[in-house]
C-alpha positions as protocol buffer text, in pm:
chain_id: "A"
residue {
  index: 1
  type: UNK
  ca { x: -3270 y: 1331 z: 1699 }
}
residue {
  index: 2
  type: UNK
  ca { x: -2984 y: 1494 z: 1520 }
}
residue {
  index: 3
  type: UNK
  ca { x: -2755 y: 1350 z: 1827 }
}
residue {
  index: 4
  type: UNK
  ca { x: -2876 y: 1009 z: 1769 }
}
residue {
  index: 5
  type: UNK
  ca { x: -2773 y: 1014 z: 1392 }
}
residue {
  index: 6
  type: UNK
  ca { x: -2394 y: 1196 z: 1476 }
}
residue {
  index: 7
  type: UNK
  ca { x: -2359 y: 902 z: 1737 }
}
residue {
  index: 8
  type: UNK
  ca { x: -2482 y: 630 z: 1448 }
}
residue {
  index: 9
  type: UNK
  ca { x: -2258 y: 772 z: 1178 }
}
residue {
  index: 10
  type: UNK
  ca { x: -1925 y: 812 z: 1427 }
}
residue {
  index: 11
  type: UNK
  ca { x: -1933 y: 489 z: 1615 }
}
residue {
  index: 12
  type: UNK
  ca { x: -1818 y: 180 z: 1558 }
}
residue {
  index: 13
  type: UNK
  ca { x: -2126 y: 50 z: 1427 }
}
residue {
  index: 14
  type: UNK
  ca { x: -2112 y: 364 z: 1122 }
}
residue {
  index: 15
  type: UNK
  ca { x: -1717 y: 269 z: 1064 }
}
residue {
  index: 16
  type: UNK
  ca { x: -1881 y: -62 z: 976 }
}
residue {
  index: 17
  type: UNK
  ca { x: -2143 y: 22 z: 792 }
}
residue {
  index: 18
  type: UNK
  ca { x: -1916 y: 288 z: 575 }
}
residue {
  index: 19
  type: UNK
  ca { x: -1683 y: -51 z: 492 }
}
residue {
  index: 20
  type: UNK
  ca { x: -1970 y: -282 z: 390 }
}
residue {
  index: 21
  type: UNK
  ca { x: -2090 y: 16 z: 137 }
}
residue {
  index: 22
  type: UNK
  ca { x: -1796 y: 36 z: 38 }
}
residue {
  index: 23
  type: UNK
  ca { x: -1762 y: -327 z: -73 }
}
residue {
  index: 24
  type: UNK
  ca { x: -2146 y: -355 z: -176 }
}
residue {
  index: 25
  type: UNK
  ca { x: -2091 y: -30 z: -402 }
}
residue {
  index: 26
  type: UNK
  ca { x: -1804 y: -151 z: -553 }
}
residue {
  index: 27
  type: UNK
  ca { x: -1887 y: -450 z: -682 }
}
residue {
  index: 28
  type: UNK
  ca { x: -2230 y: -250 z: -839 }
}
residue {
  index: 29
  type: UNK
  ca { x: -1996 y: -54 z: -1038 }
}
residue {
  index: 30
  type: UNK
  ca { x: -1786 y: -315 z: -1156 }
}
residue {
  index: 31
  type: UNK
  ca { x: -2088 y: -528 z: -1220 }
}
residue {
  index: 32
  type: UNK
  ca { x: -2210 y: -252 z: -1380 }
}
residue {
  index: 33
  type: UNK
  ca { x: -1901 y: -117 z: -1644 }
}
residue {
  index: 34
  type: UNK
  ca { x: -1631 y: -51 z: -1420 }
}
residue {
  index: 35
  type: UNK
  ca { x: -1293 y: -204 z: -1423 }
}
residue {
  index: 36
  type: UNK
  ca { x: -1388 y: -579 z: -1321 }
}
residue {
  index: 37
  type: UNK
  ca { x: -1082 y: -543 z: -1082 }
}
residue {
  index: 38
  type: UNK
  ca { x: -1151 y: -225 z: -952 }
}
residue {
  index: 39
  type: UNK
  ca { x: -1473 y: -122 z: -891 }
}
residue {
  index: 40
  type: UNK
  ca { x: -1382 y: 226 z: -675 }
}
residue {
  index: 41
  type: UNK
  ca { x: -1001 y: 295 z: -630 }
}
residue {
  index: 42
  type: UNK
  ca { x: -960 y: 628 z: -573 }
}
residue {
  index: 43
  type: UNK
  ca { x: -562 y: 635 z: -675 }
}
residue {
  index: 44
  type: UNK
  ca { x: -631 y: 503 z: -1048 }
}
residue {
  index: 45
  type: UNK
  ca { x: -977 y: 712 z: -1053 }
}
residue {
  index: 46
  type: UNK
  ca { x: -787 y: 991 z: -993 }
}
residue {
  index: 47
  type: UNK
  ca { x: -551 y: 883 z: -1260 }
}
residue {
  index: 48
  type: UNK
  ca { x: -803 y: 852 z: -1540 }
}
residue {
  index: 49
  type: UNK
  ca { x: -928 y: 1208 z: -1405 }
}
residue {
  index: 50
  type: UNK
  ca { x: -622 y: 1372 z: -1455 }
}
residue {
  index: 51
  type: UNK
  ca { x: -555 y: 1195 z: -1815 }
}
residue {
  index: 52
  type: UNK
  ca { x: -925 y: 1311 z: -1921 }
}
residue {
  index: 53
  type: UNK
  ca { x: -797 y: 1659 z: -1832 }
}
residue {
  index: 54
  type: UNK
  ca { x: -499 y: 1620 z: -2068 }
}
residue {
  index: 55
  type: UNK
  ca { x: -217 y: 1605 z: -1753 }
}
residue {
  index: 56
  type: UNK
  ca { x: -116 y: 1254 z: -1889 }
}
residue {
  index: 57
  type: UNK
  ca { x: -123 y: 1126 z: -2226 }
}
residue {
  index: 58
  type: UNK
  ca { x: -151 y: 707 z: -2169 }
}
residue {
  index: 59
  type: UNK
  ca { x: -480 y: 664 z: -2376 }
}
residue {
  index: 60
  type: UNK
  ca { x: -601 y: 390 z: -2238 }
}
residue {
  index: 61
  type: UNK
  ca { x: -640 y: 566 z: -1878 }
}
residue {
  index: 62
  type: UNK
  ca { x: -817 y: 878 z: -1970 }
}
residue {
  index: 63
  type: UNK
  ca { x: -1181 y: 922 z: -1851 }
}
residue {
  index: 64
  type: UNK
  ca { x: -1362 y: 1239 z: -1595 }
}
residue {
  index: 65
  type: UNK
  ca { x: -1504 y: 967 z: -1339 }
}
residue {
  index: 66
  type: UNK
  ca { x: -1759 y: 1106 z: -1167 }
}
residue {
  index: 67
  type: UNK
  ca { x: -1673 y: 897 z: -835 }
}
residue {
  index: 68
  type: UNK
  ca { x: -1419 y: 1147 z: -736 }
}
residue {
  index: 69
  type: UNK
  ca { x: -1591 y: 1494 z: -719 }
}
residue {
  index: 70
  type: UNK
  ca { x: -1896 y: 1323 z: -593 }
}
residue {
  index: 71
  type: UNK
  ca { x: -1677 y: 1180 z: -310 }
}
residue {
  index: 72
  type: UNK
  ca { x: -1574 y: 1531 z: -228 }
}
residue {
  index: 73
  type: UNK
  ca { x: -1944 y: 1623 z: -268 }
}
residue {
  index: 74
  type: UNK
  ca { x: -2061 y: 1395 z: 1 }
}
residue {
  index: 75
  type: UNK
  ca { x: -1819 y: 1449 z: 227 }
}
residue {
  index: 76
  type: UNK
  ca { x: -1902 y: 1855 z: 188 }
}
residue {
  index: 77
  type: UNK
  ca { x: -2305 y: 1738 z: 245 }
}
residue {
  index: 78
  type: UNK
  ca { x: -2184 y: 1549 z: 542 }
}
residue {
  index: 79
  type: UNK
  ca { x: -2022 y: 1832 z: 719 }
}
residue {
  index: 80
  type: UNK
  ca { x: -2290 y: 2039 z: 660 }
}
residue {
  index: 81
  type: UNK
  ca { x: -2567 y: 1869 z: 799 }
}
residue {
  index: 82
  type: UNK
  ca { x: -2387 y: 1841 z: 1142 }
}
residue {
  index: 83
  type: UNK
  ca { x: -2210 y: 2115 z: 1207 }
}
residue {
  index: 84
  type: UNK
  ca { x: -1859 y: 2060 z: 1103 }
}
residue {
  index: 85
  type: UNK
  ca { x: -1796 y: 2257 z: 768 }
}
residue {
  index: 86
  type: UNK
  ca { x: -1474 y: 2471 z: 969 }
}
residue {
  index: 87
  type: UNK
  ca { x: -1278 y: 2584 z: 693 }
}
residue {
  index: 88
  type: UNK
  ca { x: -875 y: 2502 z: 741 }
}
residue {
  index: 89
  type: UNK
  ca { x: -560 y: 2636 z: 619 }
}
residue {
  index: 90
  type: UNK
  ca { x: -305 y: 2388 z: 638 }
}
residue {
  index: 91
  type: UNK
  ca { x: 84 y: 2420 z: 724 }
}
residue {
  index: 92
  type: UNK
  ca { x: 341 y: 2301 z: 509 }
}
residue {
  index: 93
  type: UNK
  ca { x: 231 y: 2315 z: 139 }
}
residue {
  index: 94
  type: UNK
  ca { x: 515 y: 2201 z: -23 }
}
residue {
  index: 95
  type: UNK
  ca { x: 565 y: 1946 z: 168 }
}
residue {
  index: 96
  type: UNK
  ca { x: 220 y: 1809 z: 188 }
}
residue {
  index: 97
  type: UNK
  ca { x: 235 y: 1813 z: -195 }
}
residue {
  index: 98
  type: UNK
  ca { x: 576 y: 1622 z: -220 }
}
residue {
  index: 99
  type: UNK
  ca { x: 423 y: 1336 z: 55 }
}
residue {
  index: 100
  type: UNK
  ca { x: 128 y: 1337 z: -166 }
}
residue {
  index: 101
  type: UNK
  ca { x: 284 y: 1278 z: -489 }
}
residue {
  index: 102
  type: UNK
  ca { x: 495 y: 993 z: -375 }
}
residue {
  index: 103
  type: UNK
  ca { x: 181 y: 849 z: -187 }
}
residue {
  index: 104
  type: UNK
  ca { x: -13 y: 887 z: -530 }
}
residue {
  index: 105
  type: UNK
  ca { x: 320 y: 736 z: -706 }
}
residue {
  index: 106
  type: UNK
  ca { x: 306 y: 402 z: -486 }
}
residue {
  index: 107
  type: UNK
  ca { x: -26 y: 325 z: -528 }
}
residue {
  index: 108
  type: UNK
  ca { x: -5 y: 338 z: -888 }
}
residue {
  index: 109
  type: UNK
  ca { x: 261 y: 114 z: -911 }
}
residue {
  index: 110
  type: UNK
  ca { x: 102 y: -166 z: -685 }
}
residue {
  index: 111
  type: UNK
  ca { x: -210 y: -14 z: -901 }
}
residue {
  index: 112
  type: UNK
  ca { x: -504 y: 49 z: -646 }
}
residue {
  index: 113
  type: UNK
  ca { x: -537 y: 279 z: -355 }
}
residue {
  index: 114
  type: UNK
  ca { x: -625 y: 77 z: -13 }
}
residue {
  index: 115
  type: UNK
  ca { x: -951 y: 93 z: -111 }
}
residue {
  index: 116
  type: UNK
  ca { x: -852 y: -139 z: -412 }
}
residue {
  index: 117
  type: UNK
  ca { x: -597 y: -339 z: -250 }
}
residue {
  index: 118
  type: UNK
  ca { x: -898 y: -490 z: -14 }
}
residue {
  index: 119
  type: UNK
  ca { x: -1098 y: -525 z: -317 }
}
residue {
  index: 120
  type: UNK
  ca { x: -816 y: -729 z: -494 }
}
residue {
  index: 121
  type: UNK
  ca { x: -754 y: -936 z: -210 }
}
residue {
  index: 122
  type: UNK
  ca { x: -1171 y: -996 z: -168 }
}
residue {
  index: 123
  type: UNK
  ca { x: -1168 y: -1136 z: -563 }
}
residue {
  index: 124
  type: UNK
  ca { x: -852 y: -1400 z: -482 }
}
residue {
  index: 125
  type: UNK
  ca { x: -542 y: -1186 z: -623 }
}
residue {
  index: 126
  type: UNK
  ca { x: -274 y: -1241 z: -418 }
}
residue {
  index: 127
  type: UNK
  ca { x: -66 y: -929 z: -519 }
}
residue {
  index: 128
  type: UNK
  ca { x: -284 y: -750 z: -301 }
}
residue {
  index: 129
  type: UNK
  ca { x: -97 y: -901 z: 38 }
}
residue {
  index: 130
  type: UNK
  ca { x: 230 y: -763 z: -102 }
}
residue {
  index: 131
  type: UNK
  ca { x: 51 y: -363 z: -126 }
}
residue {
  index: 132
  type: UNK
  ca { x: -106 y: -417 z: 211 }
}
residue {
  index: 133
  type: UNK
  ca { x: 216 y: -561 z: 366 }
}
residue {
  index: 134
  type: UNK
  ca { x: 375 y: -226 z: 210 }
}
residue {
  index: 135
  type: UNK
  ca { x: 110 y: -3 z: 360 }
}
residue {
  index: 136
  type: UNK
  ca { x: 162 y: -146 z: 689 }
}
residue {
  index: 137
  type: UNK
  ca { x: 543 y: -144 z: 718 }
}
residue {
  index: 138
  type: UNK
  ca { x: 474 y: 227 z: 599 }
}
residue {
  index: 139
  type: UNK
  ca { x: 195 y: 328 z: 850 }
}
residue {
  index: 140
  type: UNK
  ca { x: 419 y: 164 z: 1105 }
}
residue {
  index: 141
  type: UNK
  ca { x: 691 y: 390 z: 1026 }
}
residue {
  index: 142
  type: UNK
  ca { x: 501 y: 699 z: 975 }
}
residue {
  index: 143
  type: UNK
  ca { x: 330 y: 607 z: 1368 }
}
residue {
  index: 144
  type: UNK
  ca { x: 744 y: 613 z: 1510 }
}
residue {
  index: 145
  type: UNK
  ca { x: 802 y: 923 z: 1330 }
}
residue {
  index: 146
  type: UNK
  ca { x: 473 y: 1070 z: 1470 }
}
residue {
  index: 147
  type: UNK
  ca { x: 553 y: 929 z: 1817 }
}
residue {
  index: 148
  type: UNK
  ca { x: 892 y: 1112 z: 1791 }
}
residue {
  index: 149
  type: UNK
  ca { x: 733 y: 1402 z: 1762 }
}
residue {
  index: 150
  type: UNK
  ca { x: 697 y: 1469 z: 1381 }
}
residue {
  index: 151
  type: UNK
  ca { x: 506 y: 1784 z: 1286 }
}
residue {
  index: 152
  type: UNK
  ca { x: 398 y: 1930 z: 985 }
}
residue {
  index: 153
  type: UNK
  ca { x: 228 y: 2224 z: 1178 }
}
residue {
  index: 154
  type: UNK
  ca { x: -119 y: 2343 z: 1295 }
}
residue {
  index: 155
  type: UNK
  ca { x: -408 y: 2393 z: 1040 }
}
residue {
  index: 156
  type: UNK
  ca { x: -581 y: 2741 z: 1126 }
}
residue {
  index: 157
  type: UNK
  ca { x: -942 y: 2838 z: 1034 }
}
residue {
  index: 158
  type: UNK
  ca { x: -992 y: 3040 z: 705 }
}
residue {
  index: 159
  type: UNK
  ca { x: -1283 y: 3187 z: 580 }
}
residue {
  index: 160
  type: UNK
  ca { x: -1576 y: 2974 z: 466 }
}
residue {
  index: 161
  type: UNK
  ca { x: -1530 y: 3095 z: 147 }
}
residue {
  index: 162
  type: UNK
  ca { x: -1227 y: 2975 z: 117 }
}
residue {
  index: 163
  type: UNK
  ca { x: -1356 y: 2646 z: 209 }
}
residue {
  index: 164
  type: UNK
  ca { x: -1631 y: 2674 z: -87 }
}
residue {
  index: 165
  type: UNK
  ca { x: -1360 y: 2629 z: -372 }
}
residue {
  index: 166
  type: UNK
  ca { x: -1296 y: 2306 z: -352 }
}
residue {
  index: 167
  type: UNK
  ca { x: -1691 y: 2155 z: -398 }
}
residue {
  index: 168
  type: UNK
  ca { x: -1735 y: 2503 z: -629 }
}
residue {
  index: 169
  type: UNK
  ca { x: -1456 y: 2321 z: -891 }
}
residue {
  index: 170
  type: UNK
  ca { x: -1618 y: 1925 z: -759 }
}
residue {
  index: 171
  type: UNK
  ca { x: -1935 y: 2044 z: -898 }
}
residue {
  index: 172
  type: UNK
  ca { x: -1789 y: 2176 z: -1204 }
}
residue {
  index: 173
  type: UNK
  ca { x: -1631 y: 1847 z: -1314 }
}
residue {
  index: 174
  type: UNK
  ca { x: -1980 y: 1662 z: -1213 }
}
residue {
  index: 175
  type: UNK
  ca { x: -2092 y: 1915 z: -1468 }
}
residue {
  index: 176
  type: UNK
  ca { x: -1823 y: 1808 z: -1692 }
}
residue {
  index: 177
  type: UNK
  ca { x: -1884 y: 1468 z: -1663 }
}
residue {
  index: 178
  type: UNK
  ca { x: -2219 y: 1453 z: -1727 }
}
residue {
  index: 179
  type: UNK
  ca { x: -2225 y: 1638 z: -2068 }
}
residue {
  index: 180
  type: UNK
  ca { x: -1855 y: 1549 z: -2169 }
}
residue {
  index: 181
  type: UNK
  ca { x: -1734 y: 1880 z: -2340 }
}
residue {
  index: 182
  type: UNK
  ca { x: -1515 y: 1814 z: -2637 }
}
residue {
  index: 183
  type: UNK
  ca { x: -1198 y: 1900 z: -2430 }
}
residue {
  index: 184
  type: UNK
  ca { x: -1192 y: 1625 z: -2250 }
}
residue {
  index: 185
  type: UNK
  ca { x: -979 y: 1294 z: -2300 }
}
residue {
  index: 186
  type: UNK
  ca { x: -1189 y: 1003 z: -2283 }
}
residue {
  index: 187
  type: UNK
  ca { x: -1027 y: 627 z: -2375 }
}
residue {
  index: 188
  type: UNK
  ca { x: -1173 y: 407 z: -2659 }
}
residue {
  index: 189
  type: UNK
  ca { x: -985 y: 105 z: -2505 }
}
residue {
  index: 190
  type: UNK
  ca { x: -816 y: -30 z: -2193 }
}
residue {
  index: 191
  type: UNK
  ca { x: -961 y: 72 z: -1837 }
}
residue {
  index: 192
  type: UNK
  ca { x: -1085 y: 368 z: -1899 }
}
residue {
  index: 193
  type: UNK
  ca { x: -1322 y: 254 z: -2152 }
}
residue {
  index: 194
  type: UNK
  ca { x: -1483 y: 67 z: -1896 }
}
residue {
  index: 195
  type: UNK
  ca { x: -1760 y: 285 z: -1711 }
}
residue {
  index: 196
  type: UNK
  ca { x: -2075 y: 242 z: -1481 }
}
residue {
  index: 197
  type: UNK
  ca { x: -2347 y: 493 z: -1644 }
}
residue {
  index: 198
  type: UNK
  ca { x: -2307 y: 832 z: -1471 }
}
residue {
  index: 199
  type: UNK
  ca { x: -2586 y: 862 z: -1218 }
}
residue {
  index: 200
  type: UNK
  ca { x: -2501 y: 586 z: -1088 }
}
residue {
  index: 201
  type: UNK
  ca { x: -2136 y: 661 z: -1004 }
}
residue {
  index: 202
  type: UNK
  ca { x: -2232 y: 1002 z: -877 }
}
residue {
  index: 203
  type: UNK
  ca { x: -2497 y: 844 z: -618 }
}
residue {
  index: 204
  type: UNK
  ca { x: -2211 y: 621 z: -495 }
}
residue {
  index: 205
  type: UNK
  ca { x: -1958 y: 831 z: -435 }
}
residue {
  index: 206
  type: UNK
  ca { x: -2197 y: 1102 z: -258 }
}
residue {
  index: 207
  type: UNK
  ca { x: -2310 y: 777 z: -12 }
}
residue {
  index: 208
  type: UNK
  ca { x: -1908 y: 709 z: 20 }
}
residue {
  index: 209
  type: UNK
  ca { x: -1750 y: 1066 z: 64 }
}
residue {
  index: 210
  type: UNK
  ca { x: -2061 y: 1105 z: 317 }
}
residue {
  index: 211
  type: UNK
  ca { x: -2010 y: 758 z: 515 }
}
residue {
  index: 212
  type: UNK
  ca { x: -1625 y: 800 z: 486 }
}
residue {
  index: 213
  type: UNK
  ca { x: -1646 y: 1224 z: 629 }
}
residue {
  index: 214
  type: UNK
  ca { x: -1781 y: 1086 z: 962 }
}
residue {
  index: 215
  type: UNK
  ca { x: -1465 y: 1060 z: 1227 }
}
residue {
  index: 216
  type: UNK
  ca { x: -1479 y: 793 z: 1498 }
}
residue {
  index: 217
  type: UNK
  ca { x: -1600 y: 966 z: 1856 }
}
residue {
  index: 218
  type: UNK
  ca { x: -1345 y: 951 z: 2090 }
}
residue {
  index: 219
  type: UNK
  ca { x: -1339 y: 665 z: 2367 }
}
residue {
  index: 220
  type: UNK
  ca { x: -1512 y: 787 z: 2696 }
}
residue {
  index: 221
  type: UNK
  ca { x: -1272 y: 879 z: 2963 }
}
residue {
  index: 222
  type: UNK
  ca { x: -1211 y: 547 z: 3234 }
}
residue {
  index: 223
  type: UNK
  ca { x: -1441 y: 584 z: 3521 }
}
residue {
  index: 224
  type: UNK
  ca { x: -1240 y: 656 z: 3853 }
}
């Protein structure tokens, strides 16, 4: 039985099924208090996160969204129900870091993650074929670079309890967001005024991070 649900979750049919939640459970949110044009975009979610944590100080942006550690959260459930919570340590720090900030930096200027940039497209805003167009020119480039042999080193196993510190501080800023301490940020005005009550957003991002955790199984080998 437990087969039956890894092959549902990790074939093409679950890849499918992970996209239309997506799209369903974004346009509850927005419907809901979201950002009309957003719904889920993990870039600017993350964006209001940090600003409720007092990293930025644009005022309008500053809000503990619960999507984001309840993404984690899922995809954390996910790999524990079948098997595949294998702590890593990753190569390359520094350098992960630096290709994350300017991956964060470009989708805040085109202002939504891909997530958001289908979601644009979906409600009629054109701008969104200019940030796709730029996310394909750059996945095509990052593919040649790959295919040339670009490395940025083996992950190696850690201990789990390593791996526990990441949901450990997810479930703290659930906590966080639930009772909103006094030392958070939170916006009066602007986007991050806008908000979907907090259950809510925590049940959709758990169904998201645990959709989105499942990988694709790899195509059978040909038959000889």
């Amino acid at each position: 039985m437990k087969q039956k649900w890894i092959t549902l979750f990790s074939s093409r049919s679950g890849i499918i099924l992970a996209g239309a939640m997506i799209g369903i459970l974004a346009g509850l949110l927005s419907w809901l208090g979201n950002p009309p044009n957003m719904g889920i975009c993990v870039a600017c979610f993350e964006r209001d996160l940090a600003g409720a944590l007092g990293l930025h100080r644009v005022v309008v942006v500053q809000y503990l969204r619960p999507e984001i550690p309840a993404l984690a959260l899922g995809s954390f459930f996910a790999a524990l129900l079948f098997g595949e919570f294998r702590p890593r340590a990753g190569s390359a720090p520094f350098v992960r870091f630096v290709l994350g900030a300017f991956a964060m930096i470009g989708a805040l200027v085109f202002l939504g993650c891909p997530w958001r940039a289908l979601l644009r497209l979906a409600g009629g805003d054109l701008n969104a074929v200019l940030g796709i167009a730029g996310l394909s020119v750059g996945i095509a480039i990052g593919a040649q670079f790959l295919k040339r042999g670009f490395s940025l080193g083996r992950a190696y196993p850690t201990k789990k309890t390593s791996g526990y510190l990441f949901p450990g501080l997810m479930t703290v800023l659930i906590i966080a967001a639930a009772i909103q301490p006094d030392f958070l940020f939170a916006s009066e005005k602007g986007p991050g005024a806008m908000r979907a009550p907090v259950l809510i957003s925590l049940a959709a991002g758990v169904v998201l991070g645990f959709l989105a955790q499942r990988p694709p199984r790899p195509a059978p080998p040909p038959r000889s």
